[in-house]
Backbone atoms as SQL, in Angstrom:
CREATE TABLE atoms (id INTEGER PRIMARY KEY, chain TEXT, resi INTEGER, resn TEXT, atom TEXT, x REAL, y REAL, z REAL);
INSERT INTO atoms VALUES
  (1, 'A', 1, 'UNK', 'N', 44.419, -102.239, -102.965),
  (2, 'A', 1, 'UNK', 'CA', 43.009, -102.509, -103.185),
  (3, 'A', 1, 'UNK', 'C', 42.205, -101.215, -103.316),
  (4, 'A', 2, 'UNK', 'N', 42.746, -100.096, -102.723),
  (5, 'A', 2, 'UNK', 'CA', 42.128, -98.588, -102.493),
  (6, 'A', 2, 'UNK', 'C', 41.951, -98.438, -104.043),
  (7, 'A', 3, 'UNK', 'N', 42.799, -98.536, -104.804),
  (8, 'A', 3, 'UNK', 'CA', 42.667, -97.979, -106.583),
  (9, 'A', 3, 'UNK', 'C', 41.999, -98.903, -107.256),
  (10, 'A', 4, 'UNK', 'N', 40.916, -100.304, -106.467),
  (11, 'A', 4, 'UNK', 'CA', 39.975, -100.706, -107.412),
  (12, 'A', 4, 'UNK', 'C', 39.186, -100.058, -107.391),
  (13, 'A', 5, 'UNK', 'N', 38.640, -99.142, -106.202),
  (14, 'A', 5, 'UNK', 'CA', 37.510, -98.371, -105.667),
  (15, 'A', 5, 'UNK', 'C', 37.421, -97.245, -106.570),
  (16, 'A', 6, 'UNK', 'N', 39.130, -96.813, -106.793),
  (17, 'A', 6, 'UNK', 'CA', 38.915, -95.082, -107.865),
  (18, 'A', 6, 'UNK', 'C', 38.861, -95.700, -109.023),
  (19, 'A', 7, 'UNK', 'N', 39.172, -96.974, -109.791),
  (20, 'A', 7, 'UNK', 'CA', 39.056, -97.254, -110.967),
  (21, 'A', 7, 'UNK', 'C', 37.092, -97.329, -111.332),
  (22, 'A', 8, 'UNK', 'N', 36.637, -98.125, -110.167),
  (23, 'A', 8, 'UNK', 'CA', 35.610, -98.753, -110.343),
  (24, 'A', 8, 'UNK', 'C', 34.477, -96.632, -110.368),
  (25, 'A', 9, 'UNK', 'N', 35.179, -95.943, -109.790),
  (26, 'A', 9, 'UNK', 'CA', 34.387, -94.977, -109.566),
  (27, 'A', 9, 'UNK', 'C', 34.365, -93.610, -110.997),
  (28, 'A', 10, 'UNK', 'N', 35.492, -94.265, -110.624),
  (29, 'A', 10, 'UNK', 'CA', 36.074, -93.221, -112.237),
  (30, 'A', 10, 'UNK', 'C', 35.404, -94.081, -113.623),
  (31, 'A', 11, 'UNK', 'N', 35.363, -95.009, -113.641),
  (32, 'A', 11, 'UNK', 'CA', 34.545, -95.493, -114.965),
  (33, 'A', 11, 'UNK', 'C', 32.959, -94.959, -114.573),
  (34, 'A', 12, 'UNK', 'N', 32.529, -95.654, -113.387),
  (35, 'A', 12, 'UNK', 'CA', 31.210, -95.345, -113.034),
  (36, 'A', 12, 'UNK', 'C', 30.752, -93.459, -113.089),
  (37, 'A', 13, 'UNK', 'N', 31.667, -92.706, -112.983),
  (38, 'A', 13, 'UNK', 'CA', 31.753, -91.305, -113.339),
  (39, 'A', 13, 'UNK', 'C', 31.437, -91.105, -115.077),
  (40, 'A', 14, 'UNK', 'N', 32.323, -91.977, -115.520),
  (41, 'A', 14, 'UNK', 'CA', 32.311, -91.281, -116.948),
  (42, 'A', 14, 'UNK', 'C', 30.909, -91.995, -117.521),
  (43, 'A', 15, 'UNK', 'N', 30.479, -93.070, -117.289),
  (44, 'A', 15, 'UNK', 'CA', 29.424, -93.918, -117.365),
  (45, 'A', 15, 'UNK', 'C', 28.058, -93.302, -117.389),
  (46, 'A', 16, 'UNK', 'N', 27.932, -92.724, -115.970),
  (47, 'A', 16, 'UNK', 'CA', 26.557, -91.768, -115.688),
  (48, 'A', 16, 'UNK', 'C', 26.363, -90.286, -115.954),
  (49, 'A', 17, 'UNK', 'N', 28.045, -89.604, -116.463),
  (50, 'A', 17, 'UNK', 'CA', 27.765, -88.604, -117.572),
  (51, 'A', 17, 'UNK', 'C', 27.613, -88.591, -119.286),
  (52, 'A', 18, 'UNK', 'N', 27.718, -90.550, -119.329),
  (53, 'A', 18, 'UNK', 'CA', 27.192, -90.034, -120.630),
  (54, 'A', 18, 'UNK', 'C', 25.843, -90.512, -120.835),
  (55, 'A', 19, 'UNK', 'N', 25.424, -91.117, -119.565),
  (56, 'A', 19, 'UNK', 'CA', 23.790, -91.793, -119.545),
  (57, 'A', 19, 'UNK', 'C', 23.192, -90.123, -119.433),
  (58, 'A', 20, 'UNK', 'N', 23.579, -89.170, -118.517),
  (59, 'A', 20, 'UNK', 'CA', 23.110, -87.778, -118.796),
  (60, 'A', 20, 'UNK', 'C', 22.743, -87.237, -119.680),
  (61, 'A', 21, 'UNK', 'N', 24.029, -87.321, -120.760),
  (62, 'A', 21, 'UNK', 'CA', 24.231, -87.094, -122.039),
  (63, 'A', 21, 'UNK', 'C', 23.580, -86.979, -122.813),
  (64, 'A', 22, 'UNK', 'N', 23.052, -88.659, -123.135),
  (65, 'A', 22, 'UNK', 'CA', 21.852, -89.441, -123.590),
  (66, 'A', 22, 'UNK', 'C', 20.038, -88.559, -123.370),
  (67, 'A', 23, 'UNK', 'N', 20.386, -88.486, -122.520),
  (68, 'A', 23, 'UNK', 'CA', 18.951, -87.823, -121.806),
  (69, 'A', 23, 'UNK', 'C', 18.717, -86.510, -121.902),
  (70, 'A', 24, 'UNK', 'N', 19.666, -85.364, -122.032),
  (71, 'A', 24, 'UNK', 'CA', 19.699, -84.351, -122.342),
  (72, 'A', 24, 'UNK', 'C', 19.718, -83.930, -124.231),
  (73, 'A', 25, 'UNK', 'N', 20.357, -84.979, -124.630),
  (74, 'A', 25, 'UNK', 'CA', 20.438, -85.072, -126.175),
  (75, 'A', 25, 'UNK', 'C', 18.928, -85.612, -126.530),
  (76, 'A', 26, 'UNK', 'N', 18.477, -86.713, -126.047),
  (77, 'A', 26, 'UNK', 'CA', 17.029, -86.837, -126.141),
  (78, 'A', 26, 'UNK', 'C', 15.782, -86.037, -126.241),
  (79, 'A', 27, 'UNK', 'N', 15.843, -85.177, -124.864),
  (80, 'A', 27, 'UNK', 'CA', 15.041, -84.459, -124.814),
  (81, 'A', 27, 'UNK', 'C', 14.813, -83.224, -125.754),
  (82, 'A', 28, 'UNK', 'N', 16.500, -82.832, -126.388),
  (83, 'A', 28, 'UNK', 'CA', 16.501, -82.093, -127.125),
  (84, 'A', 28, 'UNK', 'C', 15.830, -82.410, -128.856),
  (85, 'A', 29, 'UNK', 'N', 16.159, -83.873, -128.974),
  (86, 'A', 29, 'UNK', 'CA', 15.668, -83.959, -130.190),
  (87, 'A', 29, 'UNK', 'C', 14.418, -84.221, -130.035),
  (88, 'A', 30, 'UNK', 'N', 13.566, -85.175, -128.951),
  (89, 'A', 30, 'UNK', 'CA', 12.123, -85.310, -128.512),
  (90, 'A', 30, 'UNK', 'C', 11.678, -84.613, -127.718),
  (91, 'A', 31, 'UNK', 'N', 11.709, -82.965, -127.671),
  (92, 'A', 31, 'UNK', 'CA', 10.720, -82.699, -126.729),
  (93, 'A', 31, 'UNK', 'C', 9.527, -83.033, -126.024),
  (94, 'A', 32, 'UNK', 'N', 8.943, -83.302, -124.795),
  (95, 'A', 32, 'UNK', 'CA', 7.896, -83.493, -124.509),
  (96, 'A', 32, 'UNK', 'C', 7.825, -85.293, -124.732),
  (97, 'A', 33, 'UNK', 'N', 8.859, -85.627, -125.091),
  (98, 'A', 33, 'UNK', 'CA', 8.776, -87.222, -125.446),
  (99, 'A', 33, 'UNK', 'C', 7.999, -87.782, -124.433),
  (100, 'A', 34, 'UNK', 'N', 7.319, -89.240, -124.883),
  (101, 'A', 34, 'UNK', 'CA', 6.364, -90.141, -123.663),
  (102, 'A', 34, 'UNK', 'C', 7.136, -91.519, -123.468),
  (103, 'A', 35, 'UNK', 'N', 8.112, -92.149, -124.361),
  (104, 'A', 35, 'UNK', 'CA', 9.063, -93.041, -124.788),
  (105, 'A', 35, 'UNK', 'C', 10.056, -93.086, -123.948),
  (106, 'A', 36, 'UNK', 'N', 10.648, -93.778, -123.497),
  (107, 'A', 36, 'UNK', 'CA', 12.178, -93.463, -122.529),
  (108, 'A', 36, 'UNK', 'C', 13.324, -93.592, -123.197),
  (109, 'A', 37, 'UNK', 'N', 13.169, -92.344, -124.289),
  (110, 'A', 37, 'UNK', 'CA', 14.506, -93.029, -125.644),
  (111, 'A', 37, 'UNK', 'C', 15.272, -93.486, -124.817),
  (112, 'A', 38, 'UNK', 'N', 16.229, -92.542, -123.863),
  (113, 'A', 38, 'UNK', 'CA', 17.552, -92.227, -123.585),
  (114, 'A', 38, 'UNK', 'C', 17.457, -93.188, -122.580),
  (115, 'A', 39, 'UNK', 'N', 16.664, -94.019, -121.831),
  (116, 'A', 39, 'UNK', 'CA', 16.969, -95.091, -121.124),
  (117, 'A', 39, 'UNK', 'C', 16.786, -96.090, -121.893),
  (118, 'A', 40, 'UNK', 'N', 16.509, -96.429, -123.162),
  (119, 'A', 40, 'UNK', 'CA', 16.439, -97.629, -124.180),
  (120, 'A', 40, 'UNK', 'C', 17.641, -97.344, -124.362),
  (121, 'A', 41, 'UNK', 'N', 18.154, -96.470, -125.319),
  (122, 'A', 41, 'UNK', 'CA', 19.547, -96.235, -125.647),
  (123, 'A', 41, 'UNK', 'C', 20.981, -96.722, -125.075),
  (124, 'A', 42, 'UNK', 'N', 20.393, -96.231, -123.598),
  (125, 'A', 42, 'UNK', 'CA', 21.893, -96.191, -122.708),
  (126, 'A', 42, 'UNK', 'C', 21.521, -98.079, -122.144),
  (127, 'A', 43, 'UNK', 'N', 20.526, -98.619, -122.420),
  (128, 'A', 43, 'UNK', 'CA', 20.632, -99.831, -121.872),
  (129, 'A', 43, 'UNK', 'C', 20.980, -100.435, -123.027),
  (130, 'A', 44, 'UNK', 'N', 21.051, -100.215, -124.252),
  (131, 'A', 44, 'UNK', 'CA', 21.557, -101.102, -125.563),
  (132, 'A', 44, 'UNK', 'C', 22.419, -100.955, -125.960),
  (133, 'A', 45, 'UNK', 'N', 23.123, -99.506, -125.861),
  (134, 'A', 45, 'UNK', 'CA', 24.613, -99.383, -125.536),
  (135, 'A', 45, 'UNK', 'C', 25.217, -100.165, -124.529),
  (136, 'A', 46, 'UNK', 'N', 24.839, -100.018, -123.230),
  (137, 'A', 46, 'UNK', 'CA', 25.490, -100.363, -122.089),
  (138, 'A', 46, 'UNK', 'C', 25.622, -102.080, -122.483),
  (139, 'A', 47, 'UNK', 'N', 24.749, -102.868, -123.044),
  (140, 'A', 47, 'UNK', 'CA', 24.669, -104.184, -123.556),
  (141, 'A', 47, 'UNK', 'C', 25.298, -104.734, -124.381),
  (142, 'A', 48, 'UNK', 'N', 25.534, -103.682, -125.661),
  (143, 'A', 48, 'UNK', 'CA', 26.617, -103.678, -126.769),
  (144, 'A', 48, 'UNK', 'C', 27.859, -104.177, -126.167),
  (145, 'A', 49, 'UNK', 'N', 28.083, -102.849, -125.279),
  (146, 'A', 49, 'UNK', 'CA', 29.553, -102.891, -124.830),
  (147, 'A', 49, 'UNK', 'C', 30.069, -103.866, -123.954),
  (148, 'A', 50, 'UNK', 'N', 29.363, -104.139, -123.237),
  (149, 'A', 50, 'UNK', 'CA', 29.467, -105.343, -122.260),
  (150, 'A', 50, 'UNK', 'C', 30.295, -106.327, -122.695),
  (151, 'A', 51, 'UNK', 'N', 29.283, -106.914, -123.967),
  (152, 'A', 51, 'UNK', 'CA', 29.139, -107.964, -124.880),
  (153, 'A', 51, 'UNK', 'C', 30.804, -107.669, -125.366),
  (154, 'A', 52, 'UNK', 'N', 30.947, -106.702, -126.045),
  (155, 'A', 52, 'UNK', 'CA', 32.590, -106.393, -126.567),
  (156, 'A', 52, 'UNK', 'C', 33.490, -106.472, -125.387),
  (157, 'A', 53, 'UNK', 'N', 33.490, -105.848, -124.574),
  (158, 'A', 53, 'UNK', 'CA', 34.590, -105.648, -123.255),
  (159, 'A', 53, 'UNK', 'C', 34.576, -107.553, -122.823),
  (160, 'A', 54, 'UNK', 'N', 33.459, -108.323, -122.691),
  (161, 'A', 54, 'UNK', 'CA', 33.754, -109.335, -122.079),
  (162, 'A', 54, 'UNK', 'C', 34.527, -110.394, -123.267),
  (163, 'A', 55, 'UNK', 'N', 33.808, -110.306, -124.330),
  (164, 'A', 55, 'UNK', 'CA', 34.601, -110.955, -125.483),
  (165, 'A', 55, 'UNK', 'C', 35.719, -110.820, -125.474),
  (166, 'A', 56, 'UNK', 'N', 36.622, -109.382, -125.599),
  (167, 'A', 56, 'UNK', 'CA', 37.730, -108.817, -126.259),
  (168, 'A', 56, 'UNK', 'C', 38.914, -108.821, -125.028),
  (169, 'A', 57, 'UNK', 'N', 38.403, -108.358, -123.640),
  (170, 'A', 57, 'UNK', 'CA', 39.594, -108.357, -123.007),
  (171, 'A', 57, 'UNK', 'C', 40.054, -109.683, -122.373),
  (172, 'A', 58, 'UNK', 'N', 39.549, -110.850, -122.199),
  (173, 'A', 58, 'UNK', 'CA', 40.344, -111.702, -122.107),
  (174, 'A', 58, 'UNK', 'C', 41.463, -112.130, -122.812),
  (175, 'A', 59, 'UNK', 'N', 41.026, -112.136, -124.137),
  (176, 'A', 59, 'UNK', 'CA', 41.772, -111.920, -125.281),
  (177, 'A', 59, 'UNK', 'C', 43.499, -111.475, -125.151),
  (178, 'A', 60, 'UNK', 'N', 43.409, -110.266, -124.449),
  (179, 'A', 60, 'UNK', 'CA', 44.697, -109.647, -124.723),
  (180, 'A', 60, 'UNK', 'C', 45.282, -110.001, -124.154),
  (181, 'A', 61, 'UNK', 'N', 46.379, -110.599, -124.199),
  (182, 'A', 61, 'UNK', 'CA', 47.702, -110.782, -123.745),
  (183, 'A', 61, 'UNK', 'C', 48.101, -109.814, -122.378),
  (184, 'A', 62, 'UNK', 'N', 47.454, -108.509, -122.444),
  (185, 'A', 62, 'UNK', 'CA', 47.709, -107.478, -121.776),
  (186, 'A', 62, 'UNK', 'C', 47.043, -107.508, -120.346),
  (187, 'A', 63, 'UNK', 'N', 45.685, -107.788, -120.674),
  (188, 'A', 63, 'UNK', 'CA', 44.405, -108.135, -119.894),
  (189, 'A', 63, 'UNK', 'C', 44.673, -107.894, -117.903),
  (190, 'A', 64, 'UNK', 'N', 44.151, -107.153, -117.478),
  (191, 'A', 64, 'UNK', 'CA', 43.953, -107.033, -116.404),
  (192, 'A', 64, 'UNK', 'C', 42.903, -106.910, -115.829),
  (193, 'A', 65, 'UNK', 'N', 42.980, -107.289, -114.301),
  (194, 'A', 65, 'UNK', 'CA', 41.836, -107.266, -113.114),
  (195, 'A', 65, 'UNK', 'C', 41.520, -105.617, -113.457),
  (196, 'A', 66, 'UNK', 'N', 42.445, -104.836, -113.257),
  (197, 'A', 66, 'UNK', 'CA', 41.976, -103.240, -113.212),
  (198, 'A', 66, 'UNK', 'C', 41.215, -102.682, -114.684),
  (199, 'A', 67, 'UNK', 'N', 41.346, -103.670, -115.814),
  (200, 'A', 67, 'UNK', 'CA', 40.227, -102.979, -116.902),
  (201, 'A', 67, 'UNK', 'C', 39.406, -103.455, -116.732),
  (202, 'A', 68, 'UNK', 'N', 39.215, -104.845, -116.291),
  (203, 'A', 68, 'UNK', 'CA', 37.373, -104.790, -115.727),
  (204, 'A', 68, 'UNK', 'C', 36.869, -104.211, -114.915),
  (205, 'A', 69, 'UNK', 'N', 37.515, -103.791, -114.090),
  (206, 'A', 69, 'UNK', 'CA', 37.133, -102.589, -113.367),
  (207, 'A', 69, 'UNK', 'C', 36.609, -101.626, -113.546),
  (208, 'A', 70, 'UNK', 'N', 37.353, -100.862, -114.084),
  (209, 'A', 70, 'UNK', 'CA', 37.338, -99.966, -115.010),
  (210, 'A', 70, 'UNK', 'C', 36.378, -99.479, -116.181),
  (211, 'A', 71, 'UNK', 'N', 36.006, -100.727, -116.623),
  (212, 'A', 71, 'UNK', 'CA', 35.434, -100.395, -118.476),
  (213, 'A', 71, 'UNK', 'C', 33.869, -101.345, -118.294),
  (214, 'A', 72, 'UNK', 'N', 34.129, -102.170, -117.441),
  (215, 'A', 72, 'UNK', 'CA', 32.791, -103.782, -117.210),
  (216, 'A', 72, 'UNK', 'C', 31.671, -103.087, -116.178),
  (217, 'A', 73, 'UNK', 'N', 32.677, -102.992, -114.522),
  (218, 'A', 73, 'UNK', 'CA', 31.913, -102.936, -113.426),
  (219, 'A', 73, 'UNK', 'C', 31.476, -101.170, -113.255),
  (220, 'A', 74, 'UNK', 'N', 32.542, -100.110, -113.507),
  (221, 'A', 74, 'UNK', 'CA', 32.608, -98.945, -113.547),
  (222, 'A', 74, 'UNK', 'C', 31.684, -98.298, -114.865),
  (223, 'A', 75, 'UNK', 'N', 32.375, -98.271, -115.840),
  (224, 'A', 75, 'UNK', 'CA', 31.394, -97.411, -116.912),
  (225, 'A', 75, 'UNK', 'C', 30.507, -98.075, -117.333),
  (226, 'A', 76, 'UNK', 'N', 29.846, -99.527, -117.801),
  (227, 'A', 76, 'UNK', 'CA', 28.861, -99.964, -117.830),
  (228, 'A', 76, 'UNK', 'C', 27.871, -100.026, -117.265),
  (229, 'A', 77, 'UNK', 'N', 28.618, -100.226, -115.709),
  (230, 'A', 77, 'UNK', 'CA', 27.879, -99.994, -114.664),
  (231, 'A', 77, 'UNK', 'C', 27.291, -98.657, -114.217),
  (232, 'A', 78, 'UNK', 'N', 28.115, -97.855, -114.788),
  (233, 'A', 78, 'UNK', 'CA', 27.281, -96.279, -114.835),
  (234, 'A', 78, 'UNK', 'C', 26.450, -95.881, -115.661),
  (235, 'A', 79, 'UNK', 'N', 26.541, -96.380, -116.764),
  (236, 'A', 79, 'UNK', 'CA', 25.988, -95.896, -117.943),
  (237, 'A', 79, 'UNK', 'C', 24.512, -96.588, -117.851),
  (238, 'A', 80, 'UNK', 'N', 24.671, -97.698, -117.395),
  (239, 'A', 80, 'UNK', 'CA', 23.497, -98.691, -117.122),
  (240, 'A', 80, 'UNK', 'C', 23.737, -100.084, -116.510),
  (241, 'A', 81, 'UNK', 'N', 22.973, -100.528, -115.630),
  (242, 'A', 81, 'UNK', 'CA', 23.317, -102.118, -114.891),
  (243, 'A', 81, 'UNK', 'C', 22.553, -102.676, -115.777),
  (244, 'A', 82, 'UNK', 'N', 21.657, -102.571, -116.421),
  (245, 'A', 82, 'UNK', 'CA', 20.648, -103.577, -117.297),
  (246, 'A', 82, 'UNK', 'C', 21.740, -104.307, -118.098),
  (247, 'A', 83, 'UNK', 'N', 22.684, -103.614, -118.592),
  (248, 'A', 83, 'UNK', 'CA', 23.813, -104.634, -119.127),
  (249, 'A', 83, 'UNK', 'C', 24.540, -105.659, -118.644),
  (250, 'A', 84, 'UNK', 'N', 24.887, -105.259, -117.140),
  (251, 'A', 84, 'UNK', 'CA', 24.943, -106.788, -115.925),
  (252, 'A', 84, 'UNK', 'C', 23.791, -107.637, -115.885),
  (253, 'A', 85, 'UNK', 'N', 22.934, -106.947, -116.371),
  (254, 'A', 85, 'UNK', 'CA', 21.691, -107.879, -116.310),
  (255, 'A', 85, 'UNK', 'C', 21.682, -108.951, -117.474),
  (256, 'A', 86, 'UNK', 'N', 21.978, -108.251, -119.063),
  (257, 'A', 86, 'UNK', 'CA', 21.548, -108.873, -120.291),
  (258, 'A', 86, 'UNK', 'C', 23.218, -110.267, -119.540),
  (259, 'A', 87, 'UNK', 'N', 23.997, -109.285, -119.234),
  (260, 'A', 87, 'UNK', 'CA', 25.460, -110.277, -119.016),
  (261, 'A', 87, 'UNK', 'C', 24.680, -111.507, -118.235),
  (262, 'A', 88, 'UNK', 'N', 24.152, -111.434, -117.402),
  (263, 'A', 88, 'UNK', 'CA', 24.214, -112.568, -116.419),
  (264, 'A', 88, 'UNK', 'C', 23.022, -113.598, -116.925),
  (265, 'A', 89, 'UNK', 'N', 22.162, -113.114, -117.677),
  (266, 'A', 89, 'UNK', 'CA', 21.390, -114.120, -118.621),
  (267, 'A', 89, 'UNK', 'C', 21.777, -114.525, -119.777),
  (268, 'A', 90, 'UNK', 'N', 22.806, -114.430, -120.477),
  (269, 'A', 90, 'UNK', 'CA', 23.634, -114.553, -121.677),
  (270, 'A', 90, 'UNK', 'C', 24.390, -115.661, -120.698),
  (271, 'A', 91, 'UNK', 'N', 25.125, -115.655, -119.654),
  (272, 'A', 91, 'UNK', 'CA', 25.859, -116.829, -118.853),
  (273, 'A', 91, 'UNK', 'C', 24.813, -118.031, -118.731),
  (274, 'A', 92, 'UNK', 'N', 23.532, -117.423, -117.864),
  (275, 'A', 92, 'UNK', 'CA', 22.992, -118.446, -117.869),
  (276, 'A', 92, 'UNK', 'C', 22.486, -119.194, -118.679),
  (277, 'A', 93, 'UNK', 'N', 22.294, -118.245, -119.799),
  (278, 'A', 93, 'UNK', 'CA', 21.955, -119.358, -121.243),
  (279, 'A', 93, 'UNK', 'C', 22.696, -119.996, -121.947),
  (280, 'A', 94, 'UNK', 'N', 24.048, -119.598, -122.112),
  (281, 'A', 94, 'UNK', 'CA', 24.709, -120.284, -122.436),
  (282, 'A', 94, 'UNK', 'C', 25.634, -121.555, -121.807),
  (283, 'A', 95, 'UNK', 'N', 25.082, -121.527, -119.917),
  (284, 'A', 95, 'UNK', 'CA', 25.114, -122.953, -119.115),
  (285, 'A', 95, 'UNK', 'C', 24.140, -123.630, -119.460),
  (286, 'A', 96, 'UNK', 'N', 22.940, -123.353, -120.506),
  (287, 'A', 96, 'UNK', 'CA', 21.544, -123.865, -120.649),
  (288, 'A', 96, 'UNK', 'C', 21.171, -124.175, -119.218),
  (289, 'A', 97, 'UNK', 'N', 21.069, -123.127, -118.807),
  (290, 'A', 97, 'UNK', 'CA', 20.203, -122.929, -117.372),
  (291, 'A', 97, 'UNK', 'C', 18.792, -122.391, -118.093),
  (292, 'A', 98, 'UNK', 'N', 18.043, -122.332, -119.007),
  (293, 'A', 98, 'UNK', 'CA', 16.873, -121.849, -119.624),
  (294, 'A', 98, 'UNK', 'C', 15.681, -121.804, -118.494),
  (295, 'A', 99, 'UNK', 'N', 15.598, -122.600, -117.435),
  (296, 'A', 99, 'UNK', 'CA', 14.646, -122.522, -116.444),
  (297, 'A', 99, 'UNK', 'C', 14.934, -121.097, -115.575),
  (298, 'A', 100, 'UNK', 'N', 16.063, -121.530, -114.799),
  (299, 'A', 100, 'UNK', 'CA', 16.801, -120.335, -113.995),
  (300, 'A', 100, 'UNK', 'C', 16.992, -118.945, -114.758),
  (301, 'A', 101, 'UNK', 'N', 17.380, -119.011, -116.037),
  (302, 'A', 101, 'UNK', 'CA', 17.332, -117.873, -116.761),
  (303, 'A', 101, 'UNK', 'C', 15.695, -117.090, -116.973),
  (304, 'A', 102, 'UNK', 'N', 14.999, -118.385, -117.336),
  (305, 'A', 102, 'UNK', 'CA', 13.270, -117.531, -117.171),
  (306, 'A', 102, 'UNK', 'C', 13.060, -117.080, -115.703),
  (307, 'A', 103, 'UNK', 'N', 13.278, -117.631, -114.704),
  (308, 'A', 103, 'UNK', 'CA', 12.922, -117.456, -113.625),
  (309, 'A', 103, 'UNK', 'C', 13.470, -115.699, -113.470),
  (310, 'A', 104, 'UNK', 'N', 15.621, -115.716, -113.595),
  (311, 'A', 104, 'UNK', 'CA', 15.741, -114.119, -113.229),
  (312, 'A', 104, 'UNK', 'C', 15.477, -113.826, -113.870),
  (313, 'A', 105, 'UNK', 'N', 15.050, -113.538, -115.321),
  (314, 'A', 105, 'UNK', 'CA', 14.191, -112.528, -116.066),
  (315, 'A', 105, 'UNK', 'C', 12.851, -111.763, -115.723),
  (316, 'A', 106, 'UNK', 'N', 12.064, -112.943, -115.011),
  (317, 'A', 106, 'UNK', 'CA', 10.442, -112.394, -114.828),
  (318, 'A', 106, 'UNK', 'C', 10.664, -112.031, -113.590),
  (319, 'A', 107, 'UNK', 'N', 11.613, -112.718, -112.725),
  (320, 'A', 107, 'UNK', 'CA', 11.717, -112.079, -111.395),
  (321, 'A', 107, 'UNK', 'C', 12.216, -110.525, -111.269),
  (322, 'A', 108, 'UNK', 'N', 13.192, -110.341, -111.922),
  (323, 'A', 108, 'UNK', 'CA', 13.859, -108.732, -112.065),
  (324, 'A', 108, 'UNK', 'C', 13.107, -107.905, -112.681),
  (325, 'A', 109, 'UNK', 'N', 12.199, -108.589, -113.796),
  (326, 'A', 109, 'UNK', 'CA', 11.501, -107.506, -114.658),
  (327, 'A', 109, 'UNK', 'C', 9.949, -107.338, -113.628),
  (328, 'A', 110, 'UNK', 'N', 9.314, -108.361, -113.183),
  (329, 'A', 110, 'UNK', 'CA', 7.785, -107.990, -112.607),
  (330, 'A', 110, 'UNK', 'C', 8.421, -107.590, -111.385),
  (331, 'A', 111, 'UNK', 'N', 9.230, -107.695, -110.263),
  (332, 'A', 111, 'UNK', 'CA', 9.488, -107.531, -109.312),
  (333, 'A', 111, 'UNK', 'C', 9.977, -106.204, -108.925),
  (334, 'A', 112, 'UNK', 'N', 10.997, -105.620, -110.183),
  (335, 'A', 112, 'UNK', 'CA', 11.958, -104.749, -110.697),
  (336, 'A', 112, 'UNK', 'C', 10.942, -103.632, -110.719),
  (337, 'A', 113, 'UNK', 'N', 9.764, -103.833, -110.824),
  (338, 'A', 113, 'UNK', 'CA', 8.580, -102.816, -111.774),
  (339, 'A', 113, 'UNK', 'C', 7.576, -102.612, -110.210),
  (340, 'A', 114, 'UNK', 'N', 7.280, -104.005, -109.884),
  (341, 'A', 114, 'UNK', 'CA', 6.425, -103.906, -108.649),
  (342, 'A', 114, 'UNK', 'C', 7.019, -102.798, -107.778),
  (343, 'A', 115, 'UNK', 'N', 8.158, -103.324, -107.486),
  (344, 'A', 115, 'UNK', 'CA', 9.018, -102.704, -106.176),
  (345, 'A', 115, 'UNK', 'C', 9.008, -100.840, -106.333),
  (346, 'A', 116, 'UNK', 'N', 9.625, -100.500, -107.774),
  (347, 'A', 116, 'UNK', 'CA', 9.537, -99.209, -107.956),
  (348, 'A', 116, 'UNK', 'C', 7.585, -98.229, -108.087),
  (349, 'A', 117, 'UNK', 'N', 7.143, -99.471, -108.472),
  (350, 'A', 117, 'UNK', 'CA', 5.679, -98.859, -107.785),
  (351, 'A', 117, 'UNK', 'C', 5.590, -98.865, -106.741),
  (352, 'A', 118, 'UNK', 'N', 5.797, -99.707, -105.485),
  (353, 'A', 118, 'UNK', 'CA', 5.731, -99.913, -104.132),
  (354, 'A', 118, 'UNK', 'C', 6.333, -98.710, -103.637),
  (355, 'A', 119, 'UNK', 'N', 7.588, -98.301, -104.647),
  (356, 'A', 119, 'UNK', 'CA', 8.486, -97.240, -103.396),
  (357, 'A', 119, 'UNK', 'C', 7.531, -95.922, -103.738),
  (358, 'A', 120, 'UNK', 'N', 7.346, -95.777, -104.932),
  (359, 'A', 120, 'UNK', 'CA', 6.641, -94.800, -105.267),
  (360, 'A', 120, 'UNK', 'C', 5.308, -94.429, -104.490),
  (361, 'A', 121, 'UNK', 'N', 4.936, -95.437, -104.220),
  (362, 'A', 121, 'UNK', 'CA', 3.560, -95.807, -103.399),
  (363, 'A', 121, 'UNK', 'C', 3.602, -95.450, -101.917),
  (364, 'A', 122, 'UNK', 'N', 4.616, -95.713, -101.625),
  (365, 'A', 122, 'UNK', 'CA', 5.204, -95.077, -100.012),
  (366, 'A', 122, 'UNK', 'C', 5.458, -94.063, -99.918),
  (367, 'A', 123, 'UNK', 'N', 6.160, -92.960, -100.773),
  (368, 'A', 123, 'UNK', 'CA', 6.037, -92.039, -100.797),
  (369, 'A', 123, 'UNK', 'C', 4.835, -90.594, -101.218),
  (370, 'A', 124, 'UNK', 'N', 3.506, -91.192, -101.488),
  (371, 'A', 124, 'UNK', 'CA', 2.161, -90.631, -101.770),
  (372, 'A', 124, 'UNK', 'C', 1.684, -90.366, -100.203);
């Protein structure tokens, strides 16, 4: 069970150096930017891929517990969670949960926003 932890960490490694990546390449082409390219980016990537990794690896014949690990919970999860996010409303919509799905949407997004003002706010 110890090598779900280095799988899950080692994706999550390569994940949040290329969300870096993103942000350093950004700034270089937008100096002074006011836009959050490189956090739009790495959350529509991170969403892309999701979308492919959950499609494709069941699929394989090959398919293991340790590449979701790996490629789903680890580098997606590094690169960006908003993609666990788009994932888990894509489930619920497609249970046509459409109520429950509005509900975690406005809840994560106004709450998601409140809270990081709140923390911000505690720290003034």
């Amino acid at each position: 069970m110890f090598h779900w932890f280095v799988l899950v960490a080692t994706g999550g490694a390569v994940g949040s150096i290329l969300r870096y990546t993103l942000s350093l390449v950004s700034l270089k082409i937008y100096p002074g930017q006011i836009f959050p390219w490189a956090t739009l980016l790495a959350n529509l990537i991170g969403c892309f891929l999701i979308g492919l990794l959950v499609g494709y690896l069941p699929k394989q014949i090959s398919y293991q517990h340790e590449w979701k690990l790996l490629l789903i919970t680890g580098f997606c999860g590094g690169l960006t969670t908003f993609s666990t996010f788009g994932l888990d409303g894509l489930i619920l919509l497609q249970n046509h949960r459409y109520i429950l799905w509005a509900i975690y949407f406005l809840l994560t997004n106004l709450f998601g926003t409140l809270l990081v003002a709140v923390g911000w706010w505690i720290t003034k």
